[in-house]
GUVEXBA-350268 format. One record per residue (C-alpha): residue in one letter; residue number from 1; x, y, z. Coordinates in pm, whole numbers, plus 50000, padded with zeros to 5 digits. Layout:
N
{"a" NUM {X Y Z}}
...
! end
This chain:
542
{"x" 1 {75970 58464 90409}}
{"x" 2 {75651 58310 90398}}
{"x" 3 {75333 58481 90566}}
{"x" 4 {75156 58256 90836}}
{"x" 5 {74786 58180 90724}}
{"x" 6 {74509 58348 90935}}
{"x" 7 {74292 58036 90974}}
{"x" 8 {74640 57861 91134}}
{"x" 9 {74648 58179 91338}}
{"x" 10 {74226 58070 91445}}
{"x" 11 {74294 57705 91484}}
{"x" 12 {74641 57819 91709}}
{"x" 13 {74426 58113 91915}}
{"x" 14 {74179 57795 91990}}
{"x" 15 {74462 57525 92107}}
{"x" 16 {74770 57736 92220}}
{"x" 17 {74658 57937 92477}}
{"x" 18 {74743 57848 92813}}
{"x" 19 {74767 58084 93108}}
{"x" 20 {75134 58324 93076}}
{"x" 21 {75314 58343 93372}}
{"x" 22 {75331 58732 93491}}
{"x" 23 {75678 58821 93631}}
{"x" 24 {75840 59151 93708}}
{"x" 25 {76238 59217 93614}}
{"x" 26 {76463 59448 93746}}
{"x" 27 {76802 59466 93567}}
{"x" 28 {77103 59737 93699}}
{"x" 29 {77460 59711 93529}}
{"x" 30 {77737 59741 93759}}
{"x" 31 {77795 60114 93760}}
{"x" 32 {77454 60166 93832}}
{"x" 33 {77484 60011 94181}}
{"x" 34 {77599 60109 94489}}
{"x" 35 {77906 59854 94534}}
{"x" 36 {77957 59739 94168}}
{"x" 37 {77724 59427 94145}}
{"x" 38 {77545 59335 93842}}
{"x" 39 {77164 59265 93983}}
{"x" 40 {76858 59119 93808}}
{"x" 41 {76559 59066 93995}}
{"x" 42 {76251 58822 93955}}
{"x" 43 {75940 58773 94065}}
{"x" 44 {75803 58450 93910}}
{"x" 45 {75460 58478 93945}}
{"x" 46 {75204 58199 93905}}
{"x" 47 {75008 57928 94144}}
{"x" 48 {75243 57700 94191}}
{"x" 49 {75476 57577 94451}}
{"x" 50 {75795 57700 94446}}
{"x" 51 {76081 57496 94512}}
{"x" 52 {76510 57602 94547}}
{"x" 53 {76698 57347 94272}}
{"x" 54 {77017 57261 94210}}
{"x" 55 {77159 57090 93936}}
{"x" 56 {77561 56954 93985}}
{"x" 57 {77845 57066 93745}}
{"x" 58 {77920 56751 93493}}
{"x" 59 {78175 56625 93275}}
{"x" 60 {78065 56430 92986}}
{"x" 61 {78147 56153 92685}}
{"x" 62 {78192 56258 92341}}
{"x" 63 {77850 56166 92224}}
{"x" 64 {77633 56195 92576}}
{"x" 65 {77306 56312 92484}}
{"x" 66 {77077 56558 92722}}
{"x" 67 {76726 56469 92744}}
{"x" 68 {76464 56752 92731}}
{"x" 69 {76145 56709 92881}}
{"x" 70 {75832 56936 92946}}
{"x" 71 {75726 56959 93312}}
{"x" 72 {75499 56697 93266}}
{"x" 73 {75771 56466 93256}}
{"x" 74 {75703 56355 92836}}
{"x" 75 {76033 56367 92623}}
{"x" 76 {76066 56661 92417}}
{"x" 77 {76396 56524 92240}}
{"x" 78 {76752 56568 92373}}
{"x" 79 {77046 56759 92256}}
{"x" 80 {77437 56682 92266}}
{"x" 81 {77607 56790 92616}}
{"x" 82 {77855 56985 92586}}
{"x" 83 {78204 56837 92699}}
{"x" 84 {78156 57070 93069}}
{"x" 85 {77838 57187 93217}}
{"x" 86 {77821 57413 93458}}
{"x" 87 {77676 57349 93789}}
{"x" 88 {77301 57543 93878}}
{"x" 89 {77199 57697 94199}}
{"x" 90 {76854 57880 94114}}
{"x" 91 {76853 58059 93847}}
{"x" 92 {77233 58141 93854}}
{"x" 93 {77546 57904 93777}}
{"x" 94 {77864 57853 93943}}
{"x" 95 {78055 58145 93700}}
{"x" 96 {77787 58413 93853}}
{"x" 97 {77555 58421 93541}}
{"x" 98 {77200 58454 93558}}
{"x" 99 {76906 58498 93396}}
{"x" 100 {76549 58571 93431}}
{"x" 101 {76218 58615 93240}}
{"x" 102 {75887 58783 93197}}
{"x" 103 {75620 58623 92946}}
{"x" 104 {75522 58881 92649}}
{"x" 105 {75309 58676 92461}}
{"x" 106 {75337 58854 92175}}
{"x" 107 {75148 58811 91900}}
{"x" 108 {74968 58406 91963}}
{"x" 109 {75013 58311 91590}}
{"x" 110 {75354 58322 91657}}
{"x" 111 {75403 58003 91873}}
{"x" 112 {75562 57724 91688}}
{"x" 113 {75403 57370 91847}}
{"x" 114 {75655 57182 91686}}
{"x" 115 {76016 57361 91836}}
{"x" 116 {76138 57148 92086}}
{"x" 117 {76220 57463 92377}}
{"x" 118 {76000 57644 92606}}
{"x" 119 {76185 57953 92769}}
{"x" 120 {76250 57791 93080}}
{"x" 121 {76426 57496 92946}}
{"x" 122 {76624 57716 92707}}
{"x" 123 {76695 57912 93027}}
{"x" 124 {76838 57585 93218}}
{"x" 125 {77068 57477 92881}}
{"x" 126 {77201 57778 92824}}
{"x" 127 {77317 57874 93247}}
{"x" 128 {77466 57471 93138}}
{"x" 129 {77622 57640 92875}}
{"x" 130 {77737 57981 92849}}
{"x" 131 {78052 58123 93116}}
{"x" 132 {77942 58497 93034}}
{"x" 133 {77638 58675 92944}}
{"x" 134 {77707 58755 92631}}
{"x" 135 {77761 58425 92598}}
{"x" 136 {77441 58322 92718}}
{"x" 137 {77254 58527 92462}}
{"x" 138 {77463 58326 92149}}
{"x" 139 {77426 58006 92295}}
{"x" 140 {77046 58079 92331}}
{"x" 141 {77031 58186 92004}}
{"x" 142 {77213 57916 91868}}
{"x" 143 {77013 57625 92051}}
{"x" 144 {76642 57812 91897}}
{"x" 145 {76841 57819 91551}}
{"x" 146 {76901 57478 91604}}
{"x" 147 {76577 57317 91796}}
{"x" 148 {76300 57539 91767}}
{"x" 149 {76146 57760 92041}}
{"x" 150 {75781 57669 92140}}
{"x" 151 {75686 57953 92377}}
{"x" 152 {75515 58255 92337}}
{"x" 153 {75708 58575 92343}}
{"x" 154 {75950 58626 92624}}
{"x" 155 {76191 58910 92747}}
{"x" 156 {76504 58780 92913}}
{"x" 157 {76762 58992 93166}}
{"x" 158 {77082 58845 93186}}
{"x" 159 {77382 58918 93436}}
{"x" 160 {77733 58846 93500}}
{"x" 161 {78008 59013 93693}}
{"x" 162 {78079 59258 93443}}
{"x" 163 {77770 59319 93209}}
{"x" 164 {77379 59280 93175}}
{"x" 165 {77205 59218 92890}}
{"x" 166 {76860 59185 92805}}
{"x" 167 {76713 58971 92519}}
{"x" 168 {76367 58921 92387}}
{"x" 169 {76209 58658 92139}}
{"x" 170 {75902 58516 91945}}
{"x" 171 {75823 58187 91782}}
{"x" 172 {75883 58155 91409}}
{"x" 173 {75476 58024 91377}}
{"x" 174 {75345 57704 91307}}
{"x" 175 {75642 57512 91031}}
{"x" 176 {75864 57794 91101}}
{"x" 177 {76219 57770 91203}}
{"x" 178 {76455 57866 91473}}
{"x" 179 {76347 58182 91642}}
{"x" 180 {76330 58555 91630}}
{"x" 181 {76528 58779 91865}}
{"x" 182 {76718 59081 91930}}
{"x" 183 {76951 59132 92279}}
{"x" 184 {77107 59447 92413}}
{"x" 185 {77347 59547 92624}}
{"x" 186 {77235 59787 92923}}
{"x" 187 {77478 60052 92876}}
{"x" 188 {77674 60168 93194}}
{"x" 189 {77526 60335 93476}}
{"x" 190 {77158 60244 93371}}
{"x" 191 {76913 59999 93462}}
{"x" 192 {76590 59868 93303}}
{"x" 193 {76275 59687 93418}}
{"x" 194 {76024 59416 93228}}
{"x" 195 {75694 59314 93360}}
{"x" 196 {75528 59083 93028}}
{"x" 197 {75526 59375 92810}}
{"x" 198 {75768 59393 92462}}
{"x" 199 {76010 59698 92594}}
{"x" 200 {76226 59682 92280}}
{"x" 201 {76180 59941 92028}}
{"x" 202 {76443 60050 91769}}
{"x" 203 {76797 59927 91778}}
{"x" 204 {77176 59940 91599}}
{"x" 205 {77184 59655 91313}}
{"x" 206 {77597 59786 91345}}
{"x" 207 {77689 59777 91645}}
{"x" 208 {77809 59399 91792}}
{"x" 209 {77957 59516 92097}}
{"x" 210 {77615 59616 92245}}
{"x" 211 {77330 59415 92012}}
{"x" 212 {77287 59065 91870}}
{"x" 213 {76962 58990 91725}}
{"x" 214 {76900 58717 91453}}
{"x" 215 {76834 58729 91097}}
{"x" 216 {76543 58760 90846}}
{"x" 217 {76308 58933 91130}}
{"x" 218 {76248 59229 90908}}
{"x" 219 {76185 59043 90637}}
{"x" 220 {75915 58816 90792}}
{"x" 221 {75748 59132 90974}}
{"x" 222 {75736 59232 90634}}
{"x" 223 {75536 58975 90496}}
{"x" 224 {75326 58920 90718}}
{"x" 225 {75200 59283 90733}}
{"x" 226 {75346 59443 91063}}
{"x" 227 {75630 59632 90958}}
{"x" 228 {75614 59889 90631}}
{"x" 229 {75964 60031 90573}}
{"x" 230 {75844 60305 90435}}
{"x" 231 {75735 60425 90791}}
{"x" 232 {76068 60418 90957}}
{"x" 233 {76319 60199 91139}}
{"x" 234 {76211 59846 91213}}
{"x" 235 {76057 59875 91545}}
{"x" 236 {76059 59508 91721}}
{"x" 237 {75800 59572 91991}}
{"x" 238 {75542 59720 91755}}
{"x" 239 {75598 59450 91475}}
{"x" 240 {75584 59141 91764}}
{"x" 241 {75372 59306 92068}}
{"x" 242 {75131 59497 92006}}
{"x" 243 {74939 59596 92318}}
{"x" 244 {74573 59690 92416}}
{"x" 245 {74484 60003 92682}}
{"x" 246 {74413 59644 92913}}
{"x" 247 {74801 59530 92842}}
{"x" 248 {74943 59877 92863}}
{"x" 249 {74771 59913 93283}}
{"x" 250 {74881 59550 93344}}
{"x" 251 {75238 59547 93184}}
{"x" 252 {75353 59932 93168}}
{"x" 253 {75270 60020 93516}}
{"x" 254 {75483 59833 93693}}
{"x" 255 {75776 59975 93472}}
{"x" 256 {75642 60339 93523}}
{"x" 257 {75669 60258 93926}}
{"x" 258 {75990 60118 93929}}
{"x" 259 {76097 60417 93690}}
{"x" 260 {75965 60682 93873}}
{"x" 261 {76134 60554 94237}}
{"x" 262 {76501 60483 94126}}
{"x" 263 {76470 60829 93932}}
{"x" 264 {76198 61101 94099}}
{"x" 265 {76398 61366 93991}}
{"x" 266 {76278 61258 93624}}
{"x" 267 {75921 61295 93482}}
{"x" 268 {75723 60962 93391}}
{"x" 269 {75385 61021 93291}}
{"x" 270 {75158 60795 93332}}
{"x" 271 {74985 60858 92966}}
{"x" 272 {75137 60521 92856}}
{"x" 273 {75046 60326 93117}}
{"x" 274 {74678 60401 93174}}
{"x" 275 {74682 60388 92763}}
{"x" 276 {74634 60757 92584}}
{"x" 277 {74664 60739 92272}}
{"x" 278 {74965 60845 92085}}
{"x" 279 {75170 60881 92408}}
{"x" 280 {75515 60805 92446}}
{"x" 281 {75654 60477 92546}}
{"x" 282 {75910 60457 92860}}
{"x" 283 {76226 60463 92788}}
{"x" 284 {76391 60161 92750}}
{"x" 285 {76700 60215 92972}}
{"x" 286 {76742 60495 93234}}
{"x" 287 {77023 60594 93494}}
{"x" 288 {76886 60600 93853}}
{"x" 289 {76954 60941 94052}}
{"x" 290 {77123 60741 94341}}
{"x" 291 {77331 60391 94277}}
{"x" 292 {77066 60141 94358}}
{"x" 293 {77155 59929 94678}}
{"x" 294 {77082 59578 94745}}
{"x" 295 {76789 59723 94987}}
{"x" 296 {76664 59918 94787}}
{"x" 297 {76598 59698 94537}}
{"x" 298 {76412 59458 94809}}
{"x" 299 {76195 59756 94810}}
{"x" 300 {76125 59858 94444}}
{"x" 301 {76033 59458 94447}}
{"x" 302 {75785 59542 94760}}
{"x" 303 {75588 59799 94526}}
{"x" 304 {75236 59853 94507}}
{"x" 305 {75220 60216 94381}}
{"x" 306 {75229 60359 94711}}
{"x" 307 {75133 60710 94686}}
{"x" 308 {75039 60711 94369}}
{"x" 309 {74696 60780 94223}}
{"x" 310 {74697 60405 94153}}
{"x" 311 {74812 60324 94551}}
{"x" 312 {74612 59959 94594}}
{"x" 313 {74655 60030 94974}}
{"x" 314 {74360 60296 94944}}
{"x" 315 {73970 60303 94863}}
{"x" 316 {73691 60114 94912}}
{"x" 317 {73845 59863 94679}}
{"x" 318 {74116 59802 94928}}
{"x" 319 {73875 59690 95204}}
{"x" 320 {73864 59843 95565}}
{"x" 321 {74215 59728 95637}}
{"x" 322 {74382 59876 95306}}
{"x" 323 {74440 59516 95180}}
{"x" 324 {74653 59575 94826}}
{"x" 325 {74574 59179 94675}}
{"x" 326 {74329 59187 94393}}
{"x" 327 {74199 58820 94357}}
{"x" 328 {74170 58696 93991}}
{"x" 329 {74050 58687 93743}}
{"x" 330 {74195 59052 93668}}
{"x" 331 {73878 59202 93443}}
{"x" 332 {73507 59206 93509}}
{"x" 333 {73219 59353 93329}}
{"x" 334 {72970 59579 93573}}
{"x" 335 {72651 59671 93405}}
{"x" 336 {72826 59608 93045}}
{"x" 337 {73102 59781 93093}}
{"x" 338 {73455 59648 93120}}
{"x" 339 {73701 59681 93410}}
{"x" 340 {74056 59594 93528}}
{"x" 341 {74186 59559 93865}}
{"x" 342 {74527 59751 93894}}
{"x" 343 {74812 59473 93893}}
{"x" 344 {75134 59558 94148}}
{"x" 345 {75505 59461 94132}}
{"x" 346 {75439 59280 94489}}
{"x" 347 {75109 59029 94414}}
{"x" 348 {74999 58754 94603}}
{"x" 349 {75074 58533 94328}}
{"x" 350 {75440 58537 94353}}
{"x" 351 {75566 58169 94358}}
{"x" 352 {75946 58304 94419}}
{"x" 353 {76150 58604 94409}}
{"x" 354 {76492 58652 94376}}
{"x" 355 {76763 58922 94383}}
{"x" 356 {77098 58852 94279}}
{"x" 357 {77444 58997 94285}}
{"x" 358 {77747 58896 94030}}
{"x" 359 {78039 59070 94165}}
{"x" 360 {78381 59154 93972}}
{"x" 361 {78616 59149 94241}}
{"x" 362 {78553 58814 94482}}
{"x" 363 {78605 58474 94339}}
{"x" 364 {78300 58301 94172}}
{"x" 365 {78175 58076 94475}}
{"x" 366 {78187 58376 94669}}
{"x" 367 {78056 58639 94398}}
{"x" 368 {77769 58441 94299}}
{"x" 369 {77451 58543 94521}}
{"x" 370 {77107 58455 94527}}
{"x" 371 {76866 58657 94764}}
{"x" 372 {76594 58438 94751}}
{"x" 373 {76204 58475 94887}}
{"x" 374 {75911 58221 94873}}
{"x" 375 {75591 58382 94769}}
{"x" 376 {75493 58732 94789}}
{"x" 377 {75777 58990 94803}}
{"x" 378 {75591 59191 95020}}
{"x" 379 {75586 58913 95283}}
{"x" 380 {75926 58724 95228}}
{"x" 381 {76253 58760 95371}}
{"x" 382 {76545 58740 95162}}
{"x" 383 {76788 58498 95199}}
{"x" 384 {77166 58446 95094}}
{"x" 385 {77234 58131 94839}}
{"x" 386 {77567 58113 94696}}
{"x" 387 {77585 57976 94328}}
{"x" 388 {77797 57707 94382}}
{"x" 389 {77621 57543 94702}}
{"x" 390 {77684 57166 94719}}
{"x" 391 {77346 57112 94957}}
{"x" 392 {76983 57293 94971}}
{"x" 393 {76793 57437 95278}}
{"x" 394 {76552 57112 95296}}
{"x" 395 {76241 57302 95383}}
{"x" 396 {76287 57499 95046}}
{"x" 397 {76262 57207 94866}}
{"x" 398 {76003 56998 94974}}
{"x" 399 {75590 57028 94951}}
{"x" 400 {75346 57032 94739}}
{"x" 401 {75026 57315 94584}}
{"x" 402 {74807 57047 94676}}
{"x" 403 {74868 56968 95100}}
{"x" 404 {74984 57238 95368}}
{"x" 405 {75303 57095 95556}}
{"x" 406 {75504 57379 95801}}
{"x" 407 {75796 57123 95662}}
{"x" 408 {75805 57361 95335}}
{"x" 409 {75922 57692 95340}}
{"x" 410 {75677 57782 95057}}
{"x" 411 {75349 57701 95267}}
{"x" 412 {75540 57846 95609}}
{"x" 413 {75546 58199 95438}}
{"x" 414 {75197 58127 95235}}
{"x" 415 {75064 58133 95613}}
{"x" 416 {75190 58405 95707}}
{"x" 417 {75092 58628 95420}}
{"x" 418 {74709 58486 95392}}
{"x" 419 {74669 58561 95730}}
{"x" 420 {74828 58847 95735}}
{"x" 421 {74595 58997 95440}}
{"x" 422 {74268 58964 95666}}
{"x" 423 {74355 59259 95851}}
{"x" 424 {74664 59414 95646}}
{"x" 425 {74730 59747 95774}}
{"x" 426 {74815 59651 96106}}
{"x" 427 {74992 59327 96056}}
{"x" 428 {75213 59391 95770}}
{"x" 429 {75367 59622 96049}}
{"x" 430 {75430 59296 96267}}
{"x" 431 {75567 59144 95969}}
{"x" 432 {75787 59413 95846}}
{"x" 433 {75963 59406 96202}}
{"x" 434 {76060 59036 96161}}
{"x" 435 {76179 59118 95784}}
{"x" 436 {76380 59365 95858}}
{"x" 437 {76551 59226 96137}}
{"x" 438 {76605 58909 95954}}
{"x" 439 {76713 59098 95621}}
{"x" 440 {76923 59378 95811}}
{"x" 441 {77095 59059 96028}}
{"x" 442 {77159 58881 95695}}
{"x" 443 {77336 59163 95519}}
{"x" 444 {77531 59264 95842}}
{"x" 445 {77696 58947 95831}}
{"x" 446 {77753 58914 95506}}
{"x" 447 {78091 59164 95479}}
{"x" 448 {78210 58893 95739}}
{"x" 449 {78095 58594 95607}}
{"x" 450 {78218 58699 95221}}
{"x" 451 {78549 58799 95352}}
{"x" 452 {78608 58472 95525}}
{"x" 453 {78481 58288 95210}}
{"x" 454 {78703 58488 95016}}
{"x" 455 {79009 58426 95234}}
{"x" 456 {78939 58035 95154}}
{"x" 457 {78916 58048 94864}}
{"x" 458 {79296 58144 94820}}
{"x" 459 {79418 57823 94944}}
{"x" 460 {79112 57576 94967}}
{"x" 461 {78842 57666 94738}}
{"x" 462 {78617 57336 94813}}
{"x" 463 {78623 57478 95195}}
{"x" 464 {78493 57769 95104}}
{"x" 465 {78208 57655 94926}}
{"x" 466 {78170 57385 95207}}
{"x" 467 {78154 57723 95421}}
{"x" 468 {77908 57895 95179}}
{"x" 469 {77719 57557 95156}}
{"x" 470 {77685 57588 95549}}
{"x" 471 {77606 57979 95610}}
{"x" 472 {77316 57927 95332}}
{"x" 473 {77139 57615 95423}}
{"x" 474 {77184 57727 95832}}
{"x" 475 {77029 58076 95757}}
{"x" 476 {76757 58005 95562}}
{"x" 477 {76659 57735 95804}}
{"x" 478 {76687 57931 96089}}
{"x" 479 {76412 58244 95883}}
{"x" 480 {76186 57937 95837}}
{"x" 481 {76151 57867 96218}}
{"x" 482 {76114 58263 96244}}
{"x" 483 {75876 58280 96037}}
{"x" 484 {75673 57937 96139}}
{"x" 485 {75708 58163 96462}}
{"x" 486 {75596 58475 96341}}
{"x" 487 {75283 58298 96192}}
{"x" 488 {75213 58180 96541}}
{"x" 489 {75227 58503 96685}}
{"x" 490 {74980 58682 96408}}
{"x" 491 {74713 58400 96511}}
{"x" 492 {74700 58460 96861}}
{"x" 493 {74771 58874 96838}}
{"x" 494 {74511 58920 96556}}
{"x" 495 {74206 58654 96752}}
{"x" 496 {73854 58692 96615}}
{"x" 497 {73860 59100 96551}}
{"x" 498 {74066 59165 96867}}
{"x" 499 {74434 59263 96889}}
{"x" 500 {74596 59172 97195}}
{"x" 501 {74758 59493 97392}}
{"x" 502 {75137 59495 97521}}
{"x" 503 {74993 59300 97819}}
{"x" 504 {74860 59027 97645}}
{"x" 505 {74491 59152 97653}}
{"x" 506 {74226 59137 97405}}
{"x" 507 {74139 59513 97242}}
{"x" 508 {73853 59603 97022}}
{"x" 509 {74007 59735 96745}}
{"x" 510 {73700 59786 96532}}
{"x" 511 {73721 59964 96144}}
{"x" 512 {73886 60309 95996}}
{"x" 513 {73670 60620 96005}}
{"x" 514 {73661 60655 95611}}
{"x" 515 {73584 60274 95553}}
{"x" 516 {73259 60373 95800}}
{"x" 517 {73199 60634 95579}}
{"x" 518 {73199 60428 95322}}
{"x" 519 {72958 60176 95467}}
{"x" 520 {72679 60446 95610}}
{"x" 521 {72680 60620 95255}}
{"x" 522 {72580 60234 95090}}
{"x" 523 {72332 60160 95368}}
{"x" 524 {72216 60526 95556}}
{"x" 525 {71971 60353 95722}}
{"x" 526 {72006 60040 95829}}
{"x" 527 {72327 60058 96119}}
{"x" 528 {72144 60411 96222}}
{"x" 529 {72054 60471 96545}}
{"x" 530 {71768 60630 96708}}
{"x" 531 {71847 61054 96760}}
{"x" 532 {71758 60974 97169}}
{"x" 533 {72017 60673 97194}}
{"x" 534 {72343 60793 97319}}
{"x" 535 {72547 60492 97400}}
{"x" 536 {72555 60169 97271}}
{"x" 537 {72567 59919 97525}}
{"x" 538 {72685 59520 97490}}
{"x" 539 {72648 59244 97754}}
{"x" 540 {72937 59165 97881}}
{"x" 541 {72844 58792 97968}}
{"x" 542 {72888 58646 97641}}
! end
């Protein structure tokens, strides 16, 4: 293996460095849940606007060719089809397997700007592709081998009825070939989260059944100076991610909090994540005290570190109104020193979320589910999208970053929760009444719905996916108008400082005691009365 040349890694660092995408995964094998489902969760977070796809099953021609393009639209080259692909709802196909991602980054020399794949095309191909999850990781392995990978470094969970696996990857470098990765299974009864850190450490090299990886990555770590044999096993996230105190508070956090609520009973310190030297890293795969419900993984999703030293819902930072949103950039320098804002699982730059459940025992059109939210996952409401759905909500696919439109569900809820944040202790409450009464709706009449489906599917199976096709588009319609109505109801409750009483009538609601404090002890002076003046008085003509 040939070591990459430090002035290609300068003229790379200067070219190759656009802005990662910062996601969040949650990833629970089946025993590890409360009714059997494989989950994976996903927050894709960057400013964009979010859109629900779908992409048809397809037969094809000996010979058909694929084209891959770049989201710009140009050509990136195109590939054989396969002689089946397999229709795409989302982020999940129509034989329950999904997949999501969180951007590492890894080390930057290590992008190849010559493969033809960045992770979210691989992603599409390969849920085109692959029937199983194991299957996924081989055919993702093979089509890097074969075209070249061209994003940073990436962690991927992937689901299917039975299994989860997660799988993680860097670039070869500029001339390399192919790929480097290793992929594990997540062993029964555990489940383990990613949020754009490298989480794997050491792993088997003999054991198939549970890890794939590809070949020569100890030998290139080698020669390039990150891995010395002589100081252990090959360690894959300290040869291809190594990570500042900065990384560690941005990436390892959100692990530690989704750690320490699915297990409390455990101890997580937070050493690694706030960066102390020589501390331990979390572990890579842990079993949850209770089996994790669909709920309450909505909630682990909702996160930011209530409680916590680190709760973003408290101090002075937080505003009078205990608003948890940070607004970029993350660092800033005060007085020449460096800082960092604390970064949640829930942020307000969450494009889409999604929650879904591969399930063992119901037919694939039925055991294929998407929960899916538009922007932030504290603010969203979940709804149901089977994987095999012949039409799309329309207001979940339409709009654009650059005009509002209450035709798109994406700017509908992107009302809602900018509003909402101006005065976010006391109308996330109003919010979190119409969520849960939408959500707790939703999964009531799922049992129903499923077993209907399911009943269909025996002797019909297109009429149960026209059924499916129906229950989805209708319900995530009908959360749209509920929320478009909901956003309506914030304006005129929450008017100019006032918050309108049970009556309808305007009530000052003025600031929290400790924010107060807050303000006299910057300014003593300047909102102090007179020792003599007893009541402030207003006219009441205004």
């Amino acid at each position: 293996m040939r070591a990459i040349s430090p002035l290609l890694i300068l003229a790379l660092a200067a070219v190759l460095a656009p802005a990662a995408l910062a996601c969040t995964n949650l990833v629970c094998s089946p025993s590890a849940t409360a009714d059997g489902s494989t989950i994976v969760t996903y927050t894709c977070d960057g400013e964009f606007h979010a859109t629900l796809r779908r992409i048809p099953a397809g037969e094809h021609e000996p010979g058909a060719m694929q084209e891959v393009r770049h989201w710009t639209g140009e050509l990136m080259g195109e590939i054989p089809y396969p002689a089946h692909t397999h229709g795409v709802v989302n982020l999940m196909n129509d034989r329950q397997v999904t997949i999501a991602e969180t951007t590492t980054g890894g080390r930057e020399e290590l992008i190849d700007p010559d493969g033809m794949l960045h992770y979210w095309q691989l992603q599409r191909l390969a849920l085109q592709r692959a029937s199983t999850a194991r299957e996924m990781v081989e055919v993702m392995g093979a089509l890097v081998a074969e075209y070249g990978y061209r994003s940073s470094g990436e962690s991927f969970c992937i689901g299917d009825p039975d299994e989860a696996w997660i799988m993680e990857m860097v670039g070869p470098g500029p001339g390399g070939e192919g790929a480097h990765w290793v992929a594990l299974r997540v062993p029964d009864g555990h489940i383990s989260a990613f949020a754009n850190g490298g989480r794997i450490g050491t792993f088997p090299t003999d054991d198939p059944e549970n890890c794939l990886y590809s070949e020569g990555m100890v030998e290139f770590a080698i020669a390039n100076g990150w891995y010395d044999p002589a100081q252990g096993p090959f360690n894959w996230r300290e040869a291809f991610h190594p990570m500042s105190a900065q990384k560690l508070r941005y990436t390892a956090t959100r692990v530690w909090s989704i750690f320490r609520r699915a297990a409390p009973s455990r101890e997580f310190p937070p050493d690694y994540h706030r960066g102390v030297e020589g501390a331990d890293p979390y572990p890579l795969f842990i079993e949850p005290d209770e089996k994790l419900t669909v709920e309450d993984v909505f909630a682990l999703m909702r996160d930011h570190y209530e409680g916590t030293d680190w709760d973003m819902t408290r101090g002075v930072d937080a505003g009078p109104f205990g608003n948890p949103t940070r607004w970029r950039p993350m660092g800033f320098e005060v007085d020449g020193r460096d800082y960092t804002w604390e970064r949640p699982i829930s942020t307000q730059q969450t494009g889409f979320s999604m929650v879904t459940q591969s399930r063992a025992w119901l037919p694939d059109p039925v055991g294929g589910l998407t929960w899916f939210g538009m922007d932030d996952t504290d603010f969203t409401c979940y709804v149901p999208i089977y994987c095999q759905i012949t039409e799309l909500p329309p207001s979940w696919t339409r709009g654009s970053l650059r005009e509002f439109s209450w035709d798109s569900a994406w700017w509908t809820f992107q009302f809602v929760s900018n509003y909402a944040l101006l005065k976010y202790s006391a109308m996330i409450e109003d919010v979190r009444v119409v969520q849960q009464d939408l959500e707790g709706y939703l999964r009531a009449l799922q049992p129903a719905v499923e077993a209907t489906a399911a009943r269909l599917c025996e002797d019909d199976p297109a009429l149960a996916v026209r059924y499916l096709t129906a229950h989805s588009v209708t319900q995530a319609e009908d959360v749209v108008r509920r929320w478009r109505a909901l956003g309506e109801h914030l304006l005129t409750r929450y008017n100019d400082g006032y918050v309108k009483d049970e009556d309808g009538r305007p009530q000052e609601a003025g600031y929290p005691e400790q924010w107060l404090r807050h303000v006299v002890k910057e300014r003593p002076e300047q909102f102090l009365l007179p020792e003599d003046e007893h009541e402030l008085t207003e006219p009441t003509d205004y």
